[in-house]
N, C-alpha and C positions, 0 to 999 in steps of 0.2 A: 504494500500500500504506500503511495508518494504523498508528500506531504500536502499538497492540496487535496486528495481523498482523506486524508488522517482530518484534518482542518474542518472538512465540512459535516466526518461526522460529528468531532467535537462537538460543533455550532448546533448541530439537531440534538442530542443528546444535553441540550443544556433546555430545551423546551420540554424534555418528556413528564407529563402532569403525575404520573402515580405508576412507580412500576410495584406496589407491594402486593395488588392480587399476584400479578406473575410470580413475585419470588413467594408467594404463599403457596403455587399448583408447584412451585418449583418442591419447596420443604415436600411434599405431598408425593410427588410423584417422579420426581429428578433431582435427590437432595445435591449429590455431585454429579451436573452435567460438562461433558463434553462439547467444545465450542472450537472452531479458529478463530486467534486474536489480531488483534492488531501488530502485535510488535512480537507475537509466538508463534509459530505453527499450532501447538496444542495450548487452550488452556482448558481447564478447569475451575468451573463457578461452582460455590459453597455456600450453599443456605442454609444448614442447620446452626445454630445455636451452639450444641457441643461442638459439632464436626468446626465450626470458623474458630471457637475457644481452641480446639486442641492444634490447627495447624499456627493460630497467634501465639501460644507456645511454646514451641518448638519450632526454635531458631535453627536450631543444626539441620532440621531435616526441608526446612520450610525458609529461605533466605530469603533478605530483604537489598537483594544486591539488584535486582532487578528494577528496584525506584531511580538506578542510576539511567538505566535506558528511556525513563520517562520525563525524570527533572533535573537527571546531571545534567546535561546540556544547558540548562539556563540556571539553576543555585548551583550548581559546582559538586564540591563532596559535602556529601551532608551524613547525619548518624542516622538518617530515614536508609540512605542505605548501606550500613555497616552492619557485622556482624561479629559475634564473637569476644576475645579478648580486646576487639580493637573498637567495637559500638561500648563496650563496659569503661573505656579509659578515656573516650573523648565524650558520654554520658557525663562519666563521673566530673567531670572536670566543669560540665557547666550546669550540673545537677543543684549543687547547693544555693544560685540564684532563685533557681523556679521553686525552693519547699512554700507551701503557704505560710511560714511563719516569715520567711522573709519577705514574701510581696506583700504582705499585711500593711506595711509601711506605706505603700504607693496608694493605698488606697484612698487617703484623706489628702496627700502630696499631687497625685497626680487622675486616680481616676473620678474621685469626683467632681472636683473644678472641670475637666474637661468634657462629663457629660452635661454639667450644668452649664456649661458655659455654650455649648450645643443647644439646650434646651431652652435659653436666653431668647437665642434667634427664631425660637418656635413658638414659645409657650402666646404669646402677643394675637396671632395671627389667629386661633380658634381650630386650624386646621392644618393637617400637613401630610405629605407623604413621608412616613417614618422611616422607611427604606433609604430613600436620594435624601433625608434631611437627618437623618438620625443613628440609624444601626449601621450604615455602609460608610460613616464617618470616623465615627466614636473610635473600633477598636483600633485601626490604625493609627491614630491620633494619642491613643495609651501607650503602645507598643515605639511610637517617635518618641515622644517624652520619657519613656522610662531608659532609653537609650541616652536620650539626650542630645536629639536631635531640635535645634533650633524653632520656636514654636510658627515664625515666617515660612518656615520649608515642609511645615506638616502637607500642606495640598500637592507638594510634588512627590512626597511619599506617597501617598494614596495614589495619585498615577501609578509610580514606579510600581506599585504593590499588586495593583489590579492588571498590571501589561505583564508583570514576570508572572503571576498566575496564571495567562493564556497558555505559558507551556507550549505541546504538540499543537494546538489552537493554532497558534501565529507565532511560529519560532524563530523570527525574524524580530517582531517587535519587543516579546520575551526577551531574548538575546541582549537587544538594544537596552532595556529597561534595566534588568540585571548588570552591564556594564558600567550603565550610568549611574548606578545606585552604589556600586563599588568604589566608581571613581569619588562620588562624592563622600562617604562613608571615609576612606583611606586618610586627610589631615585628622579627622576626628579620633579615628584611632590612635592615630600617632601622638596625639595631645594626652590622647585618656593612660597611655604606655607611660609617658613622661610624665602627667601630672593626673593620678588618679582620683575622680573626684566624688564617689559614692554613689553615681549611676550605674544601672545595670551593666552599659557598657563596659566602665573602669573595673565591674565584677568579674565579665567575662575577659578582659585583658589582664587582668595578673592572676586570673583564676589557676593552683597548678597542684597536682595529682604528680605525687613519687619526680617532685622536682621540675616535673615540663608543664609548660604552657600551653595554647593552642595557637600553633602555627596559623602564618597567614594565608594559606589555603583553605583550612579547616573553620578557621573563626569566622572571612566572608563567607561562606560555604551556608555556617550555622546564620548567620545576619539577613542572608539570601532566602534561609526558611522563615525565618520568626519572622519576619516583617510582611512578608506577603499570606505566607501560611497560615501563622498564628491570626491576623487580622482575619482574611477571610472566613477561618471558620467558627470566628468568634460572631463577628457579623452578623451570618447564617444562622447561626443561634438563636442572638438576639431577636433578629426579624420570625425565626418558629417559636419563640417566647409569645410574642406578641400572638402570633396567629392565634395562636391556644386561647391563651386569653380572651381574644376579640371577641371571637366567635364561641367561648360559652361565657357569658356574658354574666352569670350566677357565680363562676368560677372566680371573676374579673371582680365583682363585687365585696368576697371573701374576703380575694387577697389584697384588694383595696386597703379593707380593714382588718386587715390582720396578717402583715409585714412576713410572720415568722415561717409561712406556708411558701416563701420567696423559694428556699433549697428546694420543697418537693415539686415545685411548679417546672424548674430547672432540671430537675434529674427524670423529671416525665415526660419533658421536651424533649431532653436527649437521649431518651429509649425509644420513644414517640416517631421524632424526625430531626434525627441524627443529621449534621449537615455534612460530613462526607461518611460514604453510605459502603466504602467499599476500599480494602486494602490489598495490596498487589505483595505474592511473594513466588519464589520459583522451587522446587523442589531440586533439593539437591544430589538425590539418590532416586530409584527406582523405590516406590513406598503404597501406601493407599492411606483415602478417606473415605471415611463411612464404608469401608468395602469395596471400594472402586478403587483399580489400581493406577497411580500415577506415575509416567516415567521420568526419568530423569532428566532435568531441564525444560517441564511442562510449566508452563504460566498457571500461577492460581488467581481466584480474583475470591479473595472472601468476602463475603457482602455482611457484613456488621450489620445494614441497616434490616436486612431479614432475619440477622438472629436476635436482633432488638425487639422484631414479633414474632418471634419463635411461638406456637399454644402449648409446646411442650414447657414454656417458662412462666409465660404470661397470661392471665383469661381477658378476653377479651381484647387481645393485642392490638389492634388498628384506633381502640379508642385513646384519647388525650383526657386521663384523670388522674390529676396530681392525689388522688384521694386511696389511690390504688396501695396495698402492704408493698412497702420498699424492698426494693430485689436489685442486687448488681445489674447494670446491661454494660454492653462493651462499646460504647459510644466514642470514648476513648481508648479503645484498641485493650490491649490483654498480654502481659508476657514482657518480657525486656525491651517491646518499644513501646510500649504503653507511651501516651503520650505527655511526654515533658510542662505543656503547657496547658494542663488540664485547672490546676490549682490556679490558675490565672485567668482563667475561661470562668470559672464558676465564680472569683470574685469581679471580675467584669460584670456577669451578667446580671450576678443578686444585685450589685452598687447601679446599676442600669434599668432595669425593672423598676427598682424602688424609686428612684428619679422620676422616671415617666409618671408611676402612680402619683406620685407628691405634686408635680408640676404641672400636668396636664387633667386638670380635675372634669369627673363627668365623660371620661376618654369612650369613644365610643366608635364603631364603623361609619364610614360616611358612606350613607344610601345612594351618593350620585356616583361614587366611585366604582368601580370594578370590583367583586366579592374578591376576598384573596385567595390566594391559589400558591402550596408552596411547590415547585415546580425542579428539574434539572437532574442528573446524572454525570458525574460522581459525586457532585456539591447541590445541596436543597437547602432552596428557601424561597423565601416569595420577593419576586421581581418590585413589586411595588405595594406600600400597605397603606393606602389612604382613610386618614380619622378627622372625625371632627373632636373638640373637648371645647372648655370654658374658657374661653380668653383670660387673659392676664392680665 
């Protein structure tokens, strides 16, 4: 497939409205099917619940070297595809920025000034697209600041962010975005090297594990994911936060008054509708799932988002009820790449909700708008969420 065929299915697969019946007859009737992929000869898609836990597990048998054929090309080396002793040393190395005890600090520093200062420009008007005014601003704008990224450059990060995210999409502009964002990133380092100044940045620059640092391969590499990565499926979140909400409107009400419902509303979104729905790894031996035998060097694609509606886990899986008895789901992956930036994800999105509810009182669907709809393939959310509320 050439990269204009790869391109244009990207671009259709970013409209597809609901693939969970499919992955529902899939659990059903083809838990591990056989498919040709894009960038495989063979892959292998995984819908069950155990069957996507046990291959997110199991690094040795299930590698994650295969993300380099999908986003080396525009982030570089990153630990999305390492393995082994050497995803454990360049982890470890930038692990103790992301614990939640220590972004706790950004929280009143950085992430609430800059949803309220968002919500500044909204709350006035009675009405808004939360999408293009709110959620698709915010996390990247956390992620500049906690780096330390000048607060006049934030809007060109957000370019940068969303053109390196096109990927196989447009690996021309990707390419481009990713360079420029390097180029400019590169004095700031240098400054943070020489004078370190208690931003995440200056964390990840003298951060060192058994005496090393992270080379300047590895640390743009890691700058290349957080910034576009981290943003975008924070965003996505956000904007399924919302949905949920809008649309049960008793639910909305609850948590209006009663703050403390913010976690489970959050961990029912992300079992719910997960905003990337699907993880790439390759086998690296002759092995099987579920009984199906896979060869060596077959593409897998686990789909997280249908072991998130697994019914062997869940009752009533396709429903959105923060009311549901709390159960793990793997929204953020499972196993040694579980994802880094989860504890950041969830305080973004409680400090973000809680805002909306405070600031936009009476928040409610606008009838002249288009009902929302979270939409796309391997990233979901809704294109656009237009509300009316009370002016300010």
């Amino acid at each position: 497939m050439d990269e204009g065929e790869l391109a244009r299915l990207y671009s259709a697969l970013d409209d597809v409205p609901d693939p969970y019946p499919m992955w529902a007859d899939g659990r059903r009737a083809q838990p591990v099917q056989r498919t040709l992929g894009a960038l495989r000869e063979e892959m292998y898609i995984i819908h069950r619940r155990a069957d996507v836990e046990a291959v997110l597990r199991d690094g040795d048998t299930f590698s994650s070297r295969i993300n380099d054929d999908t986003m080396g090309p525009f982030m570089g080396r990153t630990i999305l595809a390492m393995d082994g002793d050497e995803h454990r040393s360049y982890r470890n190395l930038v692990a103790s920025a992301f614990r939640a005890s220590a972004l706790q600090r950004w929280a009143d520093e950085v992430i609430s000034p800059m949803v309220n200062g968002l919500l500044d420009e909204i709350a006035p008007n009675g009405k808004a697209d939360l999408v293009a005014d709110l959620t698709a601003r915010f996390p990247v704008q956390v992620i500049a600041a906690i780096i330390g990224v000048p607060l006049e450059d934030f809007d060109q990060f957000q370019v940068w962010a969303d053109e390196i995210n096109f990927g196989p999409r447009d690996p021309k502009r990707s390419k481009r975005a990713s360079d420029a964002m390097t180029s400019y990133l590169e004095p700031i380092v240098a400054d943070r090297r020489e004078n370190p100044c208690g931003d995440l940045l200056s964390e990840l620059v003298t951060a060192e594990l058994d005496g090393h640092r992270l080379d300047d391969d590895h640390l743009y590499g890691f700058l290349r994911l957080l910034l576009p990565a981290g943003a975008e499926t924070t965003f996505r979140m956000f904007g399924n936060s919302l949905v949920g909400l809008l649309t049960h409107p008793g639910v909305l009400a609850e948590v209006t008054t009663d703050r403390s419902l913010l976690p489970a509303v959050i961990e029912e979104t992300l079992r719910w509708e997960t905003s990337v729905t699907m993880v790439n790894r390759e086998a690296t031996k002759d092995t099987e799932v579920g009984g199906c035998p896979i060869p060596r060097g077959a593409g897998i694609l686990a789909l997280v988002g249908s072991a998130n509606r697994d019914e062997a886990s869940y009752d009533d899986p396709d429903a959105w009820n923060p009311h549901r008895p709390a159960k793990p789901h793997v929204a953020f992956g499972t196993g040694h790449h579980q994802c880094l930036g989860m504890h950041l994800a969830r305080l973004e999105l409680r400090i973000g909700l809680d805002a909306v509810l405070t600031r936009l009182p009476n928040l409610r669907l606008d009838p002249a708008g288009p009902p929302p709809q979270i939409k796309g393939l391997p990233f979901r959310s809704p294109p656009a969420l237009h509300v009316l509320f009370d002016a300010a």
